[in-house]
Each structure stands twice: as structure tokens, then as C-alpha cells.
C-alpha positions, 0 to 999 in steps of 0.5 A: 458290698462285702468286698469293698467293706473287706477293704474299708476296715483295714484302711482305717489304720492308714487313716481316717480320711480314706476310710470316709471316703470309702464310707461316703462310696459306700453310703452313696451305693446302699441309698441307691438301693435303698436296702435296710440290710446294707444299711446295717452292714455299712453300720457294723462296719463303721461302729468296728471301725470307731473302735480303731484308735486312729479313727476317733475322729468326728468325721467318722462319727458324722455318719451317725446321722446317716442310721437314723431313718436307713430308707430315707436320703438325708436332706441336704443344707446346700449341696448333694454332700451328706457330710458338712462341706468343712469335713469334706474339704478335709479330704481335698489333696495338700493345697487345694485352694479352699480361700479366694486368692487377691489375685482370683478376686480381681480376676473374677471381678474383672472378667469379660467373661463366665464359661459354665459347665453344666452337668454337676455344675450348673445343674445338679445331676448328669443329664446323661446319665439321667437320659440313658436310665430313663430310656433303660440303658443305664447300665450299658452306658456307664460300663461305656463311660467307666471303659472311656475313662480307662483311655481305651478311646477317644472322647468322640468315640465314647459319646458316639457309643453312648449315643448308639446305646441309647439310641435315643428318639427326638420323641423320647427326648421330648417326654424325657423333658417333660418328666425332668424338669432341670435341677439348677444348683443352688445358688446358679440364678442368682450368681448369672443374674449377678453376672449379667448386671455386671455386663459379664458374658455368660456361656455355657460349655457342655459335653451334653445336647443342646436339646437339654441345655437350650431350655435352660439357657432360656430360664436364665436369660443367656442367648442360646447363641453363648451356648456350645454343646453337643448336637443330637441328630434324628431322621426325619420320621414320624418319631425322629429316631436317632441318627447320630451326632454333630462331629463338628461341635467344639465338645465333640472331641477331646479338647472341645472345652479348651477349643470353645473357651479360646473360639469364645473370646476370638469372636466376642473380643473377650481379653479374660474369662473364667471357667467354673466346672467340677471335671477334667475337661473344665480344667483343661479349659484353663491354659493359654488362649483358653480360660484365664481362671478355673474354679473348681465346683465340689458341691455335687461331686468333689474331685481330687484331680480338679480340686488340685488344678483350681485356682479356687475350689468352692462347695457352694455357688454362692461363695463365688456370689459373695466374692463377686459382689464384694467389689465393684467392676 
């Protein structure tokens, strides 16, 4: 914590935008921990920091709130942001497109289709990562994840590792479930509610398991058959122990999203569709053949490389709602 305090302080002369940023990594981290120490650590450093000329601005200041009771996650007004979406759209790379273009709006009024990503899209957590701290491998797996994203590997090497870690039991999936009900964004019911009413096809494109995703899929009403994931493998055993994964499936392998938007629209005879996802792979998506529109989803985790890529970048579902149901198909 010192060390990444040593080099939020001189940011500051740089610019207030990097300083919240590092501020929000840093309040992220001690909410984790939950340690009142770290709390007055992070605080002696943002009040030094107020005293900075170049930072006299409300962002900073927003972080008062955060002080007012150190061991309690503050709630939230629509999304996992503990800063005002406003503030936070401030951060975003030059030309990030906060507002829905004329063009966007037709588009997405008149798309055949909708291709979701799940996890801190549709959802509001990793269902990974969720699954491996739950079976006391999440440490492992994150180191894994953080040495993928280096490039050291490919994406089916990396989702293999994982898996092994993990080495997760049809057993324990199954009680994993039963302790973690799914965490639907707000805003996501009623936006495929919307969708289907519409006649707009809704997919979901993961690189999660279908053995999470499944039940989702059926509390929204979208056949399981529009669903592209990752397969878990088990033995055939009294626990079904781990066996490995389906290498076949699109999200699989590197790419897989893009694959599977193109594959989509082949079988079903889609002309357009849109991709809504918070990551790179759902921004690949969007390219020739594959997904005619991205929108960028920020309302768990706001990405500067996808927010520069979006053809519209939103923090809340139901602006994607509002803009839909502003015209008629």
C-alpha cells in the first residue's frame, strides 16, 4: 500500500485524473481488506494531496464520503462505482463516445440481433474468479490471469491453467451455485425483455461455463441454444471430478467471441447485431462479418482501451433501455 501511495503523491502534479485513478485502485484494495489502518493511510494521503494546487477539484474531494464509516463498502446508485458516473466519465481517453450517435440509434433499433457479454456485463462479478476464491484458488488463478495478459500464452493455454487450478468438481460447482445466486446488472431484465418483445435475438457470448451461464440464460427467457461458452468436463465419478474442457467451443480460443458473432448470424440469417461487453475480446467482436456495433459497458469496470473502441460507452444498462425504446422498430 505505501509503495503505490509513494507514487500516487507526486502524480498529483501530473494531474488530478491520474491521481483518482489511482485513488479509486487504492480504495478498491483497502475495501477489501477491510483494515481501518489502511483507511487512515489512504486519507493522510489524499488530504496531502488537496493541498496541491493542481488538485483542487471535486473529484478528489468526492472521496470524503468514502471516510465516513472505513469498514463499510459505501452503497452504490446504479453501478459498482463508488464515484458519481459523471466524475468517472471524466477519466475516459479524449473521444470516448459518452452520447449515442444518430447513426448508433438506428442501428440499435434496428438490429436482428443483441450478443451479451456475461461476466461485468450481464452480471456484476467474474464468475471466475468468484469460483476459484470459492474453492481457495484465487490467488493462484489471478497470478495465472495477470502472466496470460502479459501474452506469455495463448487464451486456451490460460483457461486451461486455470481450469487445473482449480480443478473444480461437478460436486462443487453445484454447491458453488447454491451459495451464488447470479448478480444481474441492473437494468439487464428488463433491457432483454425489451429486446425480445422487439423480436431482437438475444445471445450470450462468454468465455465463462455454460454451467453457470445455463441458469441464467433460463431466468431471462433466452433458449440455451443462443448461449456460447465454455464447457467443463468431469469424469464420470461419484463426484465428477474435473476432466477438462471442450476445446471446440468458439470462446475457447483466442478470437472465440468474434468466431461466434460471425457463426451467429450465418446460422440464424442475422444481417446486423450488436455486441454489448466491458472487455477486449467483446471488442473485438466488432469487425467485418462479426458484430456491426459495440457498446461499451463501464458500470462494473471502466476500461480505457474499450471505452476508445466503443461506438457508444454507457455506465448503466438503462441508457441502452431509454435509447431503444425511444423509437420504434
Amino acid at each position: 500500500l505505501l509503495s503505490v501511495l509513494h507514487i500516487l503523491r507526486p502524480a498529483t502534479t501530473a494531474g488530478s485524473d491520474v491521481a483518482v485513478s489511482w485513488g479509486r485502485l487504492v480504495e478498491a484494495w483497502c475495501f477489501s481488506c477491510a483494515k481501518a489502518e489502511y483507511f487512515t493511510l489512504l486519507k493522510t494521503s489524499l488530504d496531502q494531496m488537496r493541498s496541491v494546487n493542481h488538485c483542487q477539484s471535486q473529484r478528489l474531494q468526492l472521496y470524503d464520503v468514502t471516510f465516513r464509516s472505513p469498514l463499510r463498502r459505501p452503497q452504490s446508485t446504479g453501478s459498482r462505482h463508488s464515484i458519481p458516473r459523471a466524475s468517472a466519465a471524466s477519466t475516459m481517453p479524449p473521444g470516448t463516445k459518452l452520447e449515442a450517435s444518430q447513426e448508433v440509434l438506428e442501428l440499435l433499433r434496428t438490429a436482428q440481433g443483441f450478443a451479451f457479454d456475461v461476466d461485468s456485463t450481464l452480471c456484476e462479478d467474474e464468475s471466475i474468479d468468484e469460483l476459484a476464491a470459492y474453492l481457495g484458488s484465487g490467488e493462484a488463478v489471478a497470478a495465472l490471469t495477470k502472466s496470460a495478459m502479459g501474452g506469455t500464452m495463448t487464451f486456451q493455454e490460460a483457461l486451461e491453467g486455470r481450469l487445473s487450478l482449480m480443478n473444480v468438481s461437478r460436486s462443487q460447482v453445484a454447491a458453488f451455485l447454491a451459495d451464488h445466486p447470479p448478480r444481474l446488472s441492473k437494468g439487464i431484465p428488463e433491457l432483454v425483455r425489451a429486446l425480445q418483445r422487439r423480436g431482437q435475438h438475444v445471445f450470450l457470448v462468454s468465455g465463462g461455463f455454460r454451467v453457470i451461464i445455463n441458469p441464467i440464460a433460463e431466468m431471462l427467457g433466452i433458449p440455451l441454444d443462443n448461449v456460447y461458452a465454455n464447457t467443463i468436463l468431469h469424469q464420470d465419478d461419484a463426484d465428477g471430478n474435473y476432466a477438462g474442457f471442450d476445446t471446440a467451443e468458439f470462446t475457447s480460443q483466442s478470437g472465440g467471441k468474434a468466431a461466434a458473432v460471425r457463426h451467429i448470424k450465418a446460422k440464424h440469417g442475422l444481417d446486423t447485431m450488436v455486441m454489448v461487453g466491458d472487455g477486449a475480446t467483446d471488442l473485438e467482436a466488432r469487425q467485418p462479418g462479426g458484430a456491426d456495433l459495440f457498446i461499451g459497458y463501464g458500470g462494473t469496470v471502466a476500461r480505457d482501451n474499450v471505452a476508445a473502441g466503443a461506438d457508444w460507452f454507457v455506465y448503466d444498462i438503462h441508457q441502452v433501455l431509454n435509447a431503444l425504446e425511444g423509437g420504434s422498430r
